[in-house]
N, C-alpha and C positions, 0 to 999 in steps of 0.2 A: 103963838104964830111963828110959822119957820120963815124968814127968807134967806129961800133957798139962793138968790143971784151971792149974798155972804159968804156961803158956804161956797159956793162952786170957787168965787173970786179968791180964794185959798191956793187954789191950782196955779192962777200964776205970780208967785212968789217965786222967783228962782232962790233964793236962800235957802237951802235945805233945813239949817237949823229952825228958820222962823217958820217954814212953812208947817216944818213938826210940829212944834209948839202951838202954831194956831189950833191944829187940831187936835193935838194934844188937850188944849183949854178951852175949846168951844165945838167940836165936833161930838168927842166922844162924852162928854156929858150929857149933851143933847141924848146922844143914842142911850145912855144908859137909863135917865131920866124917863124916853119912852118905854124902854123893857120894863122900868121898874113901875110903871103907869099900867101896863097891860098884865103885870101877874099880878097887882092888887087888885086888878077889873075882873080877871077872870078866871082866877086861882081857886074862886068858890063854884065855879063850873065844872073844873077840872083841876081837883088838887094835884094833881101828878107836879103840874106846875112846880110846883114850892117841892119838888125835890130834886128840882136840876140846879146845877151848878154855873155860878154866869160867871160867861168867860170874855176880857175884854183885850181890846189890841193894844193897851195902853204902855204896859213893859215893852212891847217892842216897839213902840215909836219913841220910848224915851233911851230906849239901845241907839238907836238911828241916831238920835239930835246929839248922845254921847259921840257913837263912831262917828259925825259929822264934822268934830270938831279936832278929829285927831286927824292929823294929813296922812296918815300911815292909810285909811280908810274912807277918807273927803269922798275922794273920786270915784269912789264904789258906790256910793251911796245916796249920790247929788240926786237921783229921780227917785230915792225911796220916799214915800209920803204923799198918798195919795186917797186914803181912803180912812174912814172911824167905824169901827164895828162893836158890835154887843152881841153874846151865846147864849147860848143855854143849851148843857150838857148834861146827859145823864152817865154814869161814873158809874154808877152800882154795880156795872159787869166786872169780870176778873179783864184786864186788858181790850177791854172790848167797847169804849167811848161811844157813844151816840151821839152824834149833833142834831139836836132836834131844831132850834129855831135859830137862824142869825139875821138880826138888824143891820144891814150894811148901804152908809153911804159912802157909794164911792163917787168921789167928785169927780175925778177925772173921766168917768163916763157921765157925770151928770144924772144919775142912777139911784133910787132907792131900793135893796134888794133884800127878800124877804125871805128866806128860804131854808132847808134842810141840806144838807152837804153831805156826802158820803165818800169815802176814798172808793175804788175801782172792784175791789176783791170780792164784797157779795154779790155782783152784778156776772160776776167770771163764775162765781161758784152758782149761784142760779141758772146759766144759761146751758148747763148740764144738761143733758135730756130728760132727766127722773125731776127736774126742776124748772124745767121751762115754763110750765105751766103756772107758778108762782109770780115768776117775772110778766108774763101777759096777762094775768088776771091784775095784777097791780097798774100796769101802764092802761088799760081799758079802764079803770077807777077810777082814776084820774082826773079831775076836774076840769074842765075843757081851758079853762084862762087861766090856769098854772102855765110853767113853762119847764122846759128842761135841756139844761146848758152845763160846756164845761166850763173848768178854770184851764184851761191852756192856754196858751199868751194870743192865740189866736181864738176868740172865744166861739165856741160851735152851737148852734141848739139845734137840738132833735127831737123831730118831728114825736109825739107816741107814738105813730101807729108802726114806726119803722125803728123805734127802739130796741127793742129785741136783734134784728138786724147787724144796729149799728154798731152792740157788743159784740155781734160776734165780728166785726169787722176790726175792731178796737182788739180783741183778741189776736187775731190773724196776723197783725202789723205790730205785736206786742205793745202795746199803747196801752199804759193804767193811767185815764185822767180822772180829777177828785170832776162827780157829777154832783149839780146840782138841782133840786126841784122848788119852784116856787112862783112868786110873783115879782116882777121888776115893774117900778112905776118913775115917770120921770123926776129927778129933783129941778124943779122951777117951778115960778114964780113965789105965793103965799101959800104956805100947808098946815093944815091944823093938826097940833100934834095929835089930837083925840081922834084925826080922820085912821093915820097911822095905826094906832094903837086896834082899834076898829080892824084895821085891812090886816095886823100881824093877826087877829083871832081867827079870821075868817080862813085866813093863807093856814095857817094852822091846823083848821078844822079839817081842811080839806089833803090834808098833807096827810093823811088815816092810812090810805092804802099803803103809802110810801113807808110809814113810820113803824104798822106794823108788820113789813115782809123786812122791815131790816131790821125788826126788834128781834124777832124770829132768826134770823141769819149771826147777831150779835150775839142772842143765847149760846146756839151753840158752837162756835168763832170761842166764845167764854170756855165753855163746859170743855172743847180740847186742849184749849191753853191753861187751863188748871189741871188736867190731865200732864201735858206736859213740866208743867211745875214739880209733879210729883215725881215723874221721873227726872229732873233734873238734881232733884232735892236728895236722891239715894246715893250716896257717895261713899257709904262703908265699904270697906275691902273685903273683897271673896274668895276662896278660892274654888278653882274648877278645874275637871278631870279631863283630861285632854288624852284620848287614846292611852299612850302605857305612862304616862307622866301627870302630876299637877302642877298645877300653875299658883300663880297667885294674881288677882288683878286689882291696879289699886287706879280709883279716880277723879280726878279734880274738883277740889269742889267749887273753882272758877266755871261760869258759862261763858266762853269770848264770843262777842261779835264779830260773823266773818264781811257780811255786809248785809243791807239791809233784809229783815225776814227769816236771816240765815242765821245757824251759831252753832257752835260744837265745844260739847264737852272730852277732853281729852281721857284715854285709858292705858293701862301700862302694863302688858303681861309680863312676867317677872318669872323665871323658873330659879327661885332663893333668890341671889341677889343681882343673879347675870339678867339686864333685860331683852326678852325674846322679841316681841314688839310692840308698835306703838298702835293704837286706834282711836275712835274717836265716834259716840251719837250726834250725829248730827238731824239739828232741830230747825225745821221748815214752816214756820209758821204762819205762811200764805204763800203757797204754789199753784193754782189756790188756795188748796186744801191746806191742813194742819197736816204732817208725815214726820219721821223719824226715817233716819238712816243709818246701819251701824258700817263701819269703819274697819278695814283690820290693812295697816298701814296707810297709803292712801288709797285706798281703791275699797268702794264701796258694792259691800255684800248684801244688806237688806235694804229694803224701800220698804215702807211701809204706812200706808192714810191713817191717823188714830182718828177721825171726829167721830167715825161710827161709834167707836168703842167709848171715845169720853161722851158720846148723848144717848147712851143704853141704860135703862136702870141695872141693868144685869146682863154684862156681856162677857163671852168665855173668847178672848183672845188665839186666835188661828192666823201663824201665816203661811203663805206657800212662795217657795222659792223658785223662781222663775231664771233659767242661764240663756245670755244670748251674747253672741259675738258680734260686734259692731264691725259691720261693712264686709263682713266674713261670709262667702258661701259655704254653708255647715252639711257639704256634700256627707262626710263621714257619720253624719247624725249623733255630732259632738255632743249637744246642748242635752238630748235625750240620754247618753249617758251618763254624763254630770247628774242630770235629776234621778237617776237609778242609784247610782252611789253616791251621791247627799243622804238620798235617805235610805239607804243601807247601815250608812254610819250613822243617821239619826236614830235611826232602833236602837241602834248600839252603844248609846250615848243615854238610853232610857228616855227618849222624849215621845210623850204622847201623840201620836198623828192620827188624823182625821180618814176617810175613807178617800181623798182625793190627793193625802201627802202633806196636808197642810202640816204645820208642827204649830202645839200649843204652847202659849207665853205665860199664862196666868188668868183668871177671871176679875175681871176690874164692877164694883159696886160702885154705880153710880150715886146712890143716894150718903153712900161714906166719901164718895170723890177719892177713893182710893182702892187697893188689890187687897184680895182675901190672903194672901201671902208677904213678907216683906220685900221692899222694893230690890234689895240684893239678889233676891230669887228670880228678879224678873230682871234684872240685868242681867243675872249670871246665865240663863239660856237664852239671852239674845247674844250674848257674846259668844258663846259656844258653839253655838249655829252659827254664826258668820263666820269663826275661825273652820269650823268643819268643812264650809262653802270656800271658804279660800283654800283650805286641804285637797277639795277636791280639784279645784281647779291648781294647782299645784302653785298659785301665788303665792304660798309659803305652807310650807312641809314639814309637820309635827313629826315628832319618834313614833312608829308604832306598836301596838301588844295588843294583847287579846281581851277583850270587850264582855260585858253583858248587855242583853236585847231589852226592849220594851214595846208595849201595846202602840192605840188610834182615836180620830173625831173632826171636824166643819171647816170653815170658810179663808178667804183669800183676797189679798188688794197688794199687789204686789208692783210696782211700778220702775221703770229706770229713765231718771232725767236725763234730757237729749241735752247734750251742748251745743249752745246756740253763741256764736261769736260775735263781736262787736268792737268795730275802730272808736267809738264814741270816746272821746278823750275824757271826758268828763268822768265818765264812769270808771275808765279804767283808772286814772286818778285816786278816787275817792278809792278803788279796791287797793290798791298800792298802798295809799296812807293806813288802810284800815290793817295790811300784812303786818306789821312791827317792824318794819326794816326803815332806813333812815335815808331816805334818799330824797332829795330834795327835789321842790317843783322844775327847779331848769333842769336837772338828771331826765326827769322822765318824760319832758315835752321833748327836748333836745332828741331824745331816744327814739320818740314818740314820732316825730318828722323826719329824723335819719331813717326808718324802718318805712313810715308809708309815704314820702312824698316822691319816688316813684313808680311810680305802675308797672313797669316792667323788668323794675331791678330793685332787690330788696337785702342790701348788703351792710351790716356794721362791724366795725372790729372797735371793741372794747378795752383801751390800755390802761398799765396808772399798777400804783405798788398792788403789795397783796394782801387779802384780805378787807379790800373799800366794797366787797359786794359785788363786783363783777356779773358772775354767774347767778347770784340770786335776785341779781336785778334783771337777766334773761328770763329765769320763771316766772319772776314773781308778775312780770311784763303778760308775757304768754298767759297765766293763768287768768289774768286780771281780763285778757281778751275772749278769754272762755267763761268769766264770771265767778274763776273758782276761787278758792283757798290758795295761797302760797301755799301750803303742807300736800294739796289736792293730788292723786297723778291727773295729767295732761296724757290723752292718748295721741296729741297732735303736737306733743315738744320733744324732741329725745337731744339731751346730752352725750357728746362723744368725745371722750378723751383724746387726744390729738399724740398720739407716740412717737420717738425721735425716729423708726427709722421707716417712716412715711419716707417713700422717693418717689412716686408717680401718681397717677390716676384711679388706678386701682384700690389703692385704702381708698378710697369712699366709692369706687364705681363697684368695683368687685372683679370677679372675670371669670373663665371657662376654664375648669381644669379638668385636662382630656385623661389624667389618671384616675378620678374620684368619677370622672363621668357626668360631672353636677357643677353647677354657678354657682361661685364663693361669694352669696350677697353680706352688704355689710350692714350696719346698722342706719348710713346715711342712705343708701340706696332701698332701703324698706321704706325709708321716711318718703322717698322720694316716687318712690313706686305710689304708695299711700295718698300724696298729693295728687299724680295725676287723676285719681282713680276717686277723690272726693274732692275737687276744685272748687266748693263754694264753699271749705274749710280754709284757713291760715294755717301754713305747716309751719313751723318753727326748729330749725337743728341748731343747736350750740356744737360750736369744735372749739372745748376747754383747752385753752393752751395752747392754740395754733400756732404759736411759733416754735414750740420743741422741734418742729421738721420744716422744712423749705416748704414755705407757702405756695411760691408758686410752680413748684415742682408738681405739688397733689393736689392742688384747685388750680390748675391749668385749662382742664377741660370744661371745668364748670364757669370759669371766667370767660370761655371762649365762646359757649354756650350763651350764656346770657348776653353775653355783646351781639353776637352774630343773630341767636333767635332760631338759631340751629339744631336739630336732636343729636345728642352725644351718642356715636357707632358703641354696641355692649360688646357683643358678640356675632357670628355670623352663622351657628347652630339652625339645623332648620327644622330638629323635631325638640328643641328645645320648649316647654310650656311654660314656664313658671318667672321667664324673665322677658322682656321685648329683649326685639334685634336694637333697639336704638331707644332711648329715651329722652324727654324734654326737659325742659328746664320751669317749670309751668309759673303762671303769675303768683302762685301763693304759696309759695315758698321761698322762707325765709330765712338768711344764712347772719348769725353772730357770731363772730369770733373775739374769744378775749387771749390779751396777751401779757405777760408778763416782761419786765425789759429788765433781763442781767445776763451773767454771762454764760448761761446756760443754755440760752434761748440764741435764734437767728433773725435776725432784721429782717425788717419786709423793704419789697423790693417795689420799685416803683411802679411795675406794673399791675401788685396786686392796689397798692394805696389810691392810685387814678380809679379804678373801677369799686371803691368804699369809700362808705363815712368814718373816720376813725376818731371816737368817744376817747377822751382821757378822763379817770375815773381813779383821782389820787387826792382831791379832799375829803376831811372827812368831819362832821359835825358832832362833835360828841357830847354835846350840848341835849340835841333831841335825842340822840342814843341814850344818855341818862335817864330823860325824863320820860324813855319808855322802859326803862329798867324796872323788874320786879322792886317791891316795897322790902322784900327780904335783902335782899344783896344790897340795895342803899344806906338801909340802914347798919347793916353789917363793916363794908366798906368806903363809907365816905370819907376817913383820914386818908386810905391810903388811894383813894380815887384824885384827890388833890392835887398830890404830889406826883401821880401817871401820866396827870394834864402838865403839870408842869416840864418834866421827860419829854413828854409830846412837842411840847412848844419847843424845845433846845431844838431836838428833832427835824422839825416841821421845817427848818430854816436852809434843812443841807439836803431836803428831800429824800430822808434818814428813817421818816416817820413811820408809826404802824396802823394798821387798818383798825377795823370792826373786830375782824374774827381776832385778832392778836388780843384786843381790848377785853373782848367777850370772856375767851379761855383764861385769861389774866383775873379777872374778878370772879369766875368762880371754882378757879384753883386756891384763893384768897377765901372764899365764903366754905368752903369744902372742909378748909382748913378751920376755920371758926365751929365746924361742926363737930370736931374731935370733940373725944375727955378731955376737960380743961387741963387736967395734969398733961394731955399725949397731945399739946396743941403744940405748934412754933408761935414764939411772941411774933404779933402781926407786923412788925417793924423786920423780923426775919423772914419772914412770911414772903412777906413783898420784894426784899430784897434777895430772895432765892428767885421769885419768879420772872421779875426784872432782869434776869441774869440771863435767864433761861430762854426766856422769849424775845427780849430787846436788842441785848449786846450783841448775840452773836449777829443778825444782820449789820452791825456797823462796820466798814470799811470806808478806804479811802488813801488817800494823800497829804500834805500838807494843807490842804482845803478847810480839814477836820484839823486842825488844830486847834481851834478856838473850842469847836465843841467838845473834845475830849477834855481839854480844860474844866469846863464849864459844868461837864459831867461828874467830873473828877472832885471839882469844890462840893457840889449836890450830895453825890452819895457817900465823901467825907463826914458831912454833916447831919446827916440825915441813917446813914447806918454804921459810919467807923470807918476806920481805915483799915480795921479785919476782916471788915466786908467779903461777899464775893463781887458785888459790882465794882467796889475802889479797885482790888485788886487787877479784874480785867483790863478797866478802864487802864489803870495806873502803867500794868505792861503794855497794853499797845501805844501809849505816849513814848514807851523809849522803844519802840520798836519802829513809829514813824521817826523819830529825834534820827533813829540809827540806820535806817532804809530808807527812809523816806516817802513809806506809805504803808497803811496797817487795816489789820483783818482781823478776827476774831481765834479766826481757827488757826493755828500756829502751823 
């Protein structure tokens, strides 16, 4: 007999640790006790039973009562611990989990809940129009005193009959909440476990419809992600015939995660040993659908569904190439000639096309889970094709020579993902962390509030030495607000070099030149045009280096603009088309400048510094830069990673230090080295102290200030390379060069 008032009086314990542990030691046994009561009861009704796998909560409440006791985590954690549960899962599929039954008491609703859980995807993928019909035949089955509810912190149930609806509503708003179907009965007063046990068979029996349209959505969910395995799994190097040259493409046989669902395998054309460029398949494996997309730098050439092909016993792979210009009126009837010459050079490339253009990949056998061909083959004309699609579209521009043709054959699923933006801090976050780059949580919220806390002005300038990431903390930012890859293009970010002899308005407005006849736009003025003309986008321009020119010389207009709320006068042309007479400064657009501070560069001036956030971005953590460091270069360089940090720290103290990228290039001029003929290497102790030389010293100057550190320096690379050194050396002349001037520099 359960009393239930026991169990609930758990809830209030404020002790997080004791509260775990109660349920830790009287909860989830309970729960497990009844699961393991009802598959002995009715495992001979339905053996299926006894081949799910039961899953309990118990590791993570004893994570909870560990993090509870550590104060780095107390305070995160004080309301975790609220409920005991028991699963049962079936596993049999390739990545494809079922949750057939969970026992859940949650206390804190006072609840017994009984039910089938599913995450959001086959309910998105069902509500297809070739599948609706699956989804309302299910929800009509239904048992009338079932129930069906989400897990959102605001808990929802919906109705059946408006189910179907309510996905696509969930859809529209992009909302994936985990649904659940089943029975809730209250916990209180006295309950008998056998009543339980009883109401999990019946909740179960009735859960048929539910179990089998998602056993059916699982299968094949399975059958593409084992599809994509195999293509992940082909990593031999190929080569390919590229108009009058070949190639060579060699690729990783790392899969990274880009974020969640998402992941891309990297590619590397190579003509010998010079590399031409870089791409990447990238693997979609719930957009709903399962898809592939190939890469040829960043910008993506094919889209393409595979679940048809991984749930075909015998499917002969077709795709068709689809061009379309985002937010472009394609008055010239661009896109129709791109698809005429794609596949001009598809013939000419020998690839089999269908009577509609489609071009063939390979024929994939289902009952082998694998292609009639090796998987090399079937990357090698997915690559080919994409690179011919970027040919045509002149995104990068092979040699050409003179070709032979080939024949035709079917079908087509060609898709292009819409980017959809998002201030969600959370998300952008997690995509940050997930980039490789090192920046820590107050960089990105600090950045994160400088850029949207206001509405009407969206201005940062980014200082601090070179190489802390500056600029790649502008993309990797931007992308992360488009959902993409840091490597991604962004057609809503553009970088612009900032040149010294910016003197007015025109480096970024542009102007009228009455000798060409035509408007000199510049590259901030397209961004800016682009803005006005798609406002529910966030436009992002970087100006790298804004201080090589008088800032407030050539952001005068635009600073005046956005104070006043004014449109900035272009031109006064009146059969002008392609430019306005006047332009705005619109809400979503967004201006970062990064600057460097020596004496190359010009101070900002007070007027631009009132109207910005100005970010300093000069520490540097190398700590987690290590420990996102390849497993190759660690173990290659960790002596002389030691002694870098060491350097670092002397450094660090006169604000002398070096970044990221100095760090980067430093370790794999070191690892580069490691990869000679052992006869044709430098010993690693020379190694380091050439590249120390190279990349370190020359930044040091100064005055009597560095006195100490050049000391200090001077003991270091005595001891550590000689006093034949190149670094003693350096070191050693600019101590009598400060001794005798009185302040010293590198370069003599």
């Amino acid at each position: 007999m359960i009393q239930a008032n026991n169990l609930v009086d758990i809830m209030n314990i404020e002790d997080t640790t004791i509260r775990n542990q109660r349920i830790l030691d009287e909860v989830q046994p309970l729960a497990r006790r009844i699961m393991d009561s009802f598959i002995a009861k009715y495992s001979e009704r339905d053996s299926y039973l006894l081949q799910l796998k039961i899953h309990t909560h118990e590791q993570t409440i004893k994570t909870t009562i560990t993090d509870s006791k550590n104060p780095k985590y107390a305070e995160k954690k004080q309301h975790y611990g609220n409920k005991g549960f028991v699963e049962l899962i079936d596993e049999k599929l390739y990545e494809s989990p079922l949750f057939i039954l969970k026992l859940e008491f949650h206390l804190a609703s006072r609840e017994i809940r009984m039910v089938m859980s599913s995450d959001f995807y086959p309910f998105w993928v069902l509500s297809k129009r070739s599948q609706i019909h699956e989804l309302k035949s299910m929800v009509q089955e239904l048992d009338e005193d079932l129930q069906i509810f989400t897990n959102e912190e605001n808990r929802i149930f919906i109705d059946k009959h408006e189910f179907t609806d309510i996905i696509w509503q969930y859809i529209k708003n992009k909302r994936k909440p985990t649904i659940n179907f089943g029975r809730i009965v209250p916990l209180e007063g006295l309950i008998e476990e056998d009543e339980i046990v009883d109401d999990l068979w019946d909740t179960y029996q009735k859960l048929t419809p539910v179990r089998s349209v998602l056993e059916r959505e699982a299968t094949e969910h399975s059958n593409a992600m084992l599809l994509i395995k195999r293509i992940q799994e082909g990593t031999d190097p190929f080569d390919i015939k590229l108009f009058s040259k070949t190639y060579r493409v060699i690729f990783d046989q790392e899969v990274k995660k880009v974020k969640t669902n998402d992941y891309k395998q990297m590619f590397y054309i190579y003509d010998q040993d010079q590399l031409i460029t870089e791409g990447h398949i990238g693997y979609f494996t719930r957009d709903p659908h399962e898809s592939i997309g190939i890469f040829i730098g960043n910008y993506g050439q094919i889209f393409h569904r595979i679940r048809k092909l991984g749930n075909q016993t015998d499917y002969d792979w077709y795709i068709k190439k689809a061009f379309y210009h985002r937010g472009k009126f394609n008055q010239n009837n661009e896109n129709q000639i791109y698809q005429e010459n794609s596949v001009e050079k598809l013939k000419n490339h020998n690839f089999i096309l269908s009577a509609n253009n489609s071009f063939y990949v390979g024929t994939y056998k289902g009952v082998d889970e694998g292609f009639t061909e090796p998987m090399a083959k079937i990357k090698e004309r997915l690559v080919v094709a994409a690179a011919i699609f970027a040919d045509t579209t002149e995104f990068l521009t092979f040699p050409k020579g003179v070709q032979t043709s080939g024949p035709s054959e079917e079908e087509e699923e060609e898709f292009a993902p819409e980017l959809e933006s998002s201030f969600d801090f959370t998300n952008i976050l997690d995509l940050v962390e997930q980039s490789g780059f090192t920046f820590s949580l107050d960089i990105i919220r600090d950045f994160y509030l400088n850029l949207t806390s206001l509405d009407d002005k969206h201005f940062v300038i980014l200082s601090g030495i070179s190489g802390t990431g500056k600029t790649q903390l502008c993309r990797v930012f931007a992308n992360a607000v488009y959902g993409l890859d840091y490597s991604e293009e962004n057609p809503y970010l553009k970088i612009v070099p900032v040149r010294p002899d910016w003197m007015d308005a025109t480096s970024l407005f542009g102007y009228y030149s009455s000798f060409e006849k035509r408007y000199m736009r510049t590259e901030f003025l397209d961004m800016l045009l682009q803005a006005n003309e798609e406002k529910d986008k966030p436009h992002f321009i970087v100006l790298d280096e804004m201080n090589l020119a008088r800032v407030e010389y050539y952001l005068s207009d635009y600073l005046s603009a956005v104070e006043s709320r004014k449109p900035i006068p272009l031109h006064n042309i009146y059969d002008l088309k392609d430019v306005p007479k006047t332009i705005e400064i619109p809400h979503n657009f967004y201006v970062i400048g990064t600057i460097n501070v020596d004496e190359t560069t010009h101070s900002i001036s007070d007027k631009v510094l009132d109207r910005s956030f100005v970010m300093t971005l000069s520490d540097v953590d190398f700590s987690s830069f290590w420990e996102r460091l390849e497993d190759k270069f660690k173990k290659t360089v960790q002596t002389e990673w030691d002694l870098l940090l060491e350097i670092h720290r002397n450094l660090t103290k006169y604000d002398l230090h070096f970044g990221y990228r100095t760090m980067n290039e430093m370790i794999r001029k070191l690892y580069k080295n490691s990869m000679l003929p052992e006869e044709l290497q430098m010993e690693p102790l020379v190694a380091l102290d050439r590249v120390v030389a190279e990349k370190v010293i020359p930044k040091i100057r100064g005055d009597e200030r560095i006195s100490n550190l050049l000391d200090t320096l001077a003991n270091l690379f005595s001891q550590q390379f000689g006093e034949g050194s190149q670094t003693f050396k350096h070191i050693d002349r600019m101590r009598e060069e400060l001794e005798r001037y009185g302040s010293t520099q590198f370069w003599r």
